[in-house]
Each structure stands twice: as structure tokens, then as C-alpha cells.
C-alpha positions as CSV (number, residue, x, y, z in Angstrom):
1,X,9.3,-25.3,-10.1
2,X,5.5,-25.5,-10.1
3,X,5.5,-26.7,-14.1
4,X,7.6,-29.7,-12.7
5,X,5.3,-30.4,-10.6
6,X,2.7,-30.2,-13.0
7,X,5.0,-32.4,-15.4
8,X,5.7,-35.1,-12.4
9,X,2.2,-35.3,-11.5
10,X,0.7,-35.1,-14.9
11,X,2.9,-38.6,-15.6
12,X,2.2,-40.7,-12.5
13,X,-1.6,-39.4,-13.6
14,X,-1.1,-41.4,-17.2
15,X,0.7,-44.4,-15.1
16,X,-2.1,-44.6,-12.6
17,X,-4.5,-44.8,-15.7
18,X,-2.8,-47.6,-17.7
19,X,-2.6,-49.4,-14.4
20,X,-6.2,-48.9,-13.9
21,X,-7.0,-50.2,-17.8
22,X,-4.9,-52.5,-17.5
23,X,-5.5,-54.3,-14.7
24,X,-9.2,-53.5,-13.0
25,X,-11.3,-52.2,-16.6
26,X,-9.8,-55.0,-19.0
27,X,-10.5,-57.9,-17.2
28,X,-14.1,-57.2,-15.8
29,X,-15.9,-55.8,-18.6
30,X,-16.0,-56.7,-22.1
31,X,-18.4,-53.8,-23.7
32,X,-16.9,-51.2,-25.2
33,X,-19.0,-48.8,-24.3
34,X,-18.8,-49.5,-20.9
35,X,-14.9,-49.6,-20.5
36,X,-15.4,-46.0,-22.0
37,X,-17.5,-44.6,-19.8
38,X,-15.7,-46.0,-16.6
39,X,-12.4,-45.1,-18.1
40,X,-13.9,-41.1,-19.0
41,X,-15.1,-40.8,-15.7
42,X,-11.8,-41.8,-13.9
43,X,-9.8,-40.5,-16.2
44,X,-11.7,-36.8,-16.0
45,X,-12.0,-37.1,-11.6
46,X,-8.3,-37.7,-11.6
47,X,-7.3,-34.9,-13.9
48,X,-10.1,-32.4,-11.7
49,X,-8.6,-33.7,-8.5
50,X,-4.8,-32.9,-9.9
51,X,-6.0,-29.5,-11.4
52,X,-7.6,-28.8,-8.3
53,X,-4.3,-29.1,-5.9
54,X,-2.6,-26.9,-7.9
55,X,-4.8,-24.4,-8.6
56,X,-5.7,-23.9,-4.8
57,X,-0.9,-23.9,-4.6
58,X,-1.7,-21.3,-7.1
59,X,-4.1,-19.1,-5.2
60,X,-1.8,-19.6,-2.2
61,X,1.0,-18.4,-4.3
62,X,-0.7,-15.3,-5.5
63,X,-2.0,-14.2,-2.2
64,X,1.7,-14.7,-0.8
65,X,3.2,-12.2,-3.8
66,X,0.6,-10.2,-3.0
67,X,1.1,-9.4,0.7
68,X,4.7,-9.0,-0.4
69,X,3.8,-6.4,-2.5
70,X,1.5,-5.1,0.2
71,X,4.8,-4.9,3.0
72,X,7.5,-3.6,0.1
73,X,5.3,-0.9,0.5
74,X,4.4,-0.6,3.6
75,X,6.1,1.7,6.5
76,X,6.8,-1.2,9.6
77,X,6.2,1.2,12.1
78,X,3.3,3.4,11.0
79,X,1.3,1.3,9.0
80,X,1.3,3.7,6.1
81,X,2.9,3.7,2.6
82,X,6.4,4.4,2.5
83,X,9.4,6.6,0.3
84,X,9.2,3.2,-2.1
85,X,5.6,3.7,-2.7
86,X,5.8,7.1,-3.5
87,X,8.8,6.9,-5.8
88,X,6.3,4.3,-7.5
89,X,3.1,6.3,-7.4
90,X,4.6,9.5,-8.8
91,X,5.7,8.0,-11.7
92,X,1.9,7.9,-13.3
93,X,1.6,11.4,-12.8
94,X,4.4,12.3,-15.2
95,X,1.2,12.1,-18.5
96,X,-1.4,13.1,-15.7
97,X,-3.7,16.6,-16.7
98,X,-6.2,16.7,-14.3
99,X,-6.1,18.2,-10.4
100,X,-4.2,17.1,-7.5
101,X,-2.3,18.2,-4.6
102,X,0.6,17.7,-2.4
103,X,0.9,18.0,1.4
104,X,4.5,17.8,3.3
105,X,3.5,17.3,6.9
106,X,6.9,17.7,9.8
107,X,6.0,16.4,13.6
108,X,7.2,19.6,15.2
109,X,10.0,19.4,18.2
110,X,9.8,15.7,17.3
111,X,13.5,15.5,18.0
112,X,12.8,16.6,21.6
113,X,10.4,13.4,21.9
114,X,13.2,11.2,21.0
115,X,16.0,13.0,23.4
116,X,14.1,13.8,26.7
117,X,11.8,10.8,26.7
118,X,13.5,7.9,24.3
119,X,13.0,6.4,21.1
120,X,10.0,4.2,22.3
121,X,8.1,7.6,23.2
122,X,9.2,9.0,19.7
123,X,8.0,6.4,17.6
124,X,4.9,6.0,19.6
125,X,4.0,10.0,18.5
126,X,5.4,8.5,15.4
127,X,2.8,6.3,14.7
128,X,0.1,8.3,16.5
129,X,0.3,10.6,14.1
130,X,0.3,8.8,11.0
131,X,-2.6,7.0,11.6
132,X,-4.9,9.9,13.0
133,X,-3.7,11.1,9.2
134,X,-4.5,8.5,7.5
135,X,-8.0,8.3,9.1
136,X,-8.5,12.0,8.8
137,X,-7.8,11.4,4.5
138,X,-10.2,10.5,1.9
139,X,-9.9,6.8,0.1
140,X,-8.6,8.0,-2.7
141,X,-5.9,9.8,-0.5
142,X,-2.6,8.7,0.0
143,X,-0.4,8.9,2.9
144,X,3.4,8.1,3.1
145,X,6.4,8.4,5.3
146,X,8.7,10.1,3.5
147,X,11.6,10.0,5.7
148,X,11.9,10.4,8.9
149,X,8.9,12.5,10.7
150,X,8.0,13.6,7.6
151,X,4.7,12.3,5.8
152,X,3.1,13.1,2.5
153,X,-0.2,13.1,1.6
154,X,-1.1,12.7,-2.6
155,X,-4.8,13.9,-3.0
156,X,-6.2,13.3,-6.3
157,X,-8.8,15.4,-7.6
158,X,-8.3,18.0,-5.1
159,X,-7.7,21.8,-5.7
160,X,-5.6,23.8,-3.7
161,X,-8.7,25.0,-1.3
162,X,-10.0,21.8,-0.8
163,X,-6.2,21.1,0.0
164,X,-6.1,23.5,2.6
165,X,-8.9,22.6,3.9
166,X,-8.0,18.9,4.3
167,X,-4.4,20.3,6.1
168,X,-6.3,22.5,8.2
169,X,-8.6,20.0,9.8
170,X,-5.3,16.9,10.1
171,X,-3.6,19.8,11.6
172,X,-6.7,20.6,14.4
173,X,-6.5,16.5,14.6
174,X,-2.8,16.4,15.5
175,X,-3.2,19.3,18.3
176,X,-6.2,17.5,19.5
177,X,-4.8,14.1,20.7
178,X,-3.8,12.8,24.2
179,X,-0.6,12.5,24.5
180,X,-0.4,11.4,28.3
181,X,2.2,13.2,30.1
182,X,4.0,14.5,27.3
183,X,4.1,17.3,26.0
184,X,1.1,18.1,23.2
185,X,2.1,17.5,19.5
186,X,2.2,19.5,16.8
187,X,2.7,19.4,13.0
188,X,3.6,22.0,10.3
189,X,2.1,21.8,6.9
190,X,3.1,22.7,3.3
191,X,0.5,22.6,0.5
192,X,1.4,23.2,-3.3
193,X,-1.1,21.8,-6.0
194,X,-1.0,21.3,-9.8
195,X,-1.2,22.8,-11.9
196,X,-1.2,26.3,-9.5
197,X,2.5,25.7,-8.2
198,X,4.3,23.9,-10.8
199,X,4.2,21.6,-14.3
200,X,5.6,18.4,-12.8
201,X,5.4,16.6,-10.2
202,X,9.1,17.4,-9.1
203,X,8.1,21.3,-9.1
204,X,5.4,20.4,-6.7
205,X,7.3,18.6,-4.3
206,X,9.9,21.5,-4.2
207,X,7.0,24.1,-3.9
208,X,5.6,21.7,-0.8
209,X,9.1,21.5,1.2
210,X,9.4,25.1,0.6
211,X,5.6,26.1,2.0
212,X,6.8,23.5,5.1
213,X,10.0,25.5,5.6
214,X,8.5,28.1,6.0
215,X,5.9,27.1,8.4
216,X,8.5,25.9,10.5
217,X,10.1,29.1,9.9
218,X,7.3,31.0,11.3
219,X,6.3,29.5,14.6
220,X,5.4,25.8,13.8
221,X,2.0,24.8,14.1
222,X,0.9,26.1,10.7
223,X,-0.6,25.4,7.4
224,X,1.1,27.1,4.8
225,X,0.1,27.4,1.2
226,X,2.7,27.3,-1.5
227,X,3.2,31.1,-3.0
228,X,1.2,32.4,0.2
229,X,1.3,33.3,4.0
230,X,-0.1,31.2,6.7
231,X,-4.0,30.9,6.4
């Protein structure tokens, strides 16, 4: 649609130009220099002024696509990335040598939130914690919602003690906040890293849900390493 546009305006441009030849250049001057000069100068303003409109529709256009991209990916209630974005992200770390780690995060009792006190108090806690994550993470950390109250984090660079130690202090975070007159939340955490726990990517998200099982398993509340007891 934009090239018609373009098209449409580019021809009443020409039309406005003969008519300005024609009717306002011809007749008042009679050097040839001169009629160049004037008819240059419009010629070029109008062609900057029509460039300009569209470039600025353009702009407009790409910051639109943009924040599309930004909200495909985007969880609507916690702010962070979502399943989609992780589905995406993984894919790059199919060739990928170096270090990184994986972190399943569950919201213990969070089913308990949602059935004594509503939905509204659930997805408050929800949100709560996602974003005391996602400000507890590195920039080059990413967070997701993975389904549910489950979130993932994906920490590049990041061995599996640094790992721990990053689950560790989200975990102290999580036990930490006010939660009004509810009662305190609490998360269990599953760490697995590459290339310790696994070959792919796939092995490491198994090797995570396992290490969270198993938290949950054994009391909640707990950071738990893949292929090791709670620390």
C-alpha cells in the first residue's frame, strides 16, 4: 500500500511541476539559466518535502512492528517474556559451545492463593514475583513465564555455581517480600547447566524440571541442583 502511495504522490509531484513551468516560470522569465535554477530548487523542495512525509510514515511504521514484536513476546500479566519467546530463544542455542544455565522456578502452594483468596490475589503474587526476578537477574538474563506459575530464567555465560548462586539469592528475594495479610510466598528451584547436565538444550530443560520436582518433593522452599541434593 505505501508504494502506491509513493506512485500517487510521485505523479501529482510531476503535475504540480509542469503546472508550475508552465504557467508561473515560462511566462516571467526568459533566461535560461534562470528558469533552471528556479525550476531545480522547486523541483528538489518538493521531492524533500514528499520524501520527508513518508519517511517519517515509515519510522512510524517500524516503531509500530516493533512494539508488536515487543507484546508477541511479552507475558500481559507479568511483564516478562513469555513460552513464545522462549520457543524462539532456544533455537540459537541448538550450534551454541559456550556456558549457560537453566533455572525452572514453581510459586509454591500457589494454588492455595488462587482458591482461599481469588484469582485477583493469585495473579497479584503472580506478578510479584516475576518482577522481584527479573530485577534480581543480570541484563543479559532472561526471564520467562513458562506456563502457569512456572518461570524460567536462561543465563548466558553462567556456570552451574554461579547458577546457584543466582537461585539462591531470587529464592531469599521471594521469602523476603510483603505479602500483606497473606500468607508468605515461596518458590522452589531447579538448576541444570550445559554442558554439566546435558548436550542440548532439550536435556537441560528435562534435567531443570527434574532438579524442581524434586525440590518440591522435598519440602518446597529449595534450590536444587540437577544430579545433586539441596544446597
Amino acid at each position: 500500500m505505501i508504494r502506491v502511495w509513493l506512485l500517487l504522490a510521485m505523479v501529482i509531484l510531476a503535475i504540480m511541476h509542469t503546472a508550475l513551468t508552465h504557467f508561473m516560470v515560462i511566462p516571467f522569465f526568459n533566461s535560461i539559466i534562470v528558469k533552471c535554477l528556479i525550476l531545480g530548487i522547486v523541483f528538489g523542495l518538493m521531492n524533500y518535502l514528499v520524501a520527508e512525509v513518508f519517511a517519517r510514515k515509515f519510522d512510524k511504521l517500524k516503531k509500530i512492528n516493533k512494539q508488536l514484536r515487543v507484546n508477541l513476546n511479552t507475558d500481559n500479566l507479568t511483564g516478562i517474556l513469555n513460552r513464545r519467546a522462549f520457543d524462539n530463544d532456544i533455537k540459537s542455542l541448538e550450534e551454541y559451545k559456550g556456558s549457560y544455565s537453566l533455572i525452572f522456578i514453581d510459586i509454591d502452594n500457589f494454588r492455595d492463593f488462587n482458591n482461599r483468596f481469588g484469582h485477583d490475589v493469585g495473579d497479584r503474587v503472580l506478578t510479584k514475583v516475576g518482577q522481584t526476578i527479573q530485577a534480581s537477574t543480570r541484563a543479559s538474563d532472561r526471564v520467562y513465564r513458562y506456563g502457569g506459575e512456572e518461570i524460567v530464567l536462561l543465563l548466558m555465560d553462567c556456570k552451574k555455581a554461579n547458577a546457584w548462586k543466582m537461585a539462591e539469592t531470587i529464592r531469599t528475594e521471594i521469602s523476603a517480600l510483603d505479602n500483606e495479610s497473606y500468607p508468605q510466598i515461596t518458590i522452589s528451584l531447579g538448576v541444570s547447566s550445559y554442558p554439566d547436565d546435558g548436550d542440548t538444550i532439550q536435556e537441560l530443560i528435562v534435567a531443570s524440571d527434574q532438579a524442581l520436582l524434586l525440590a518440591k518433593r522435598n519440602g518446597k522452599n529449595r534450590t536444587i541442583l540437577c544430579g545433586q541434593y539441596a544446597k
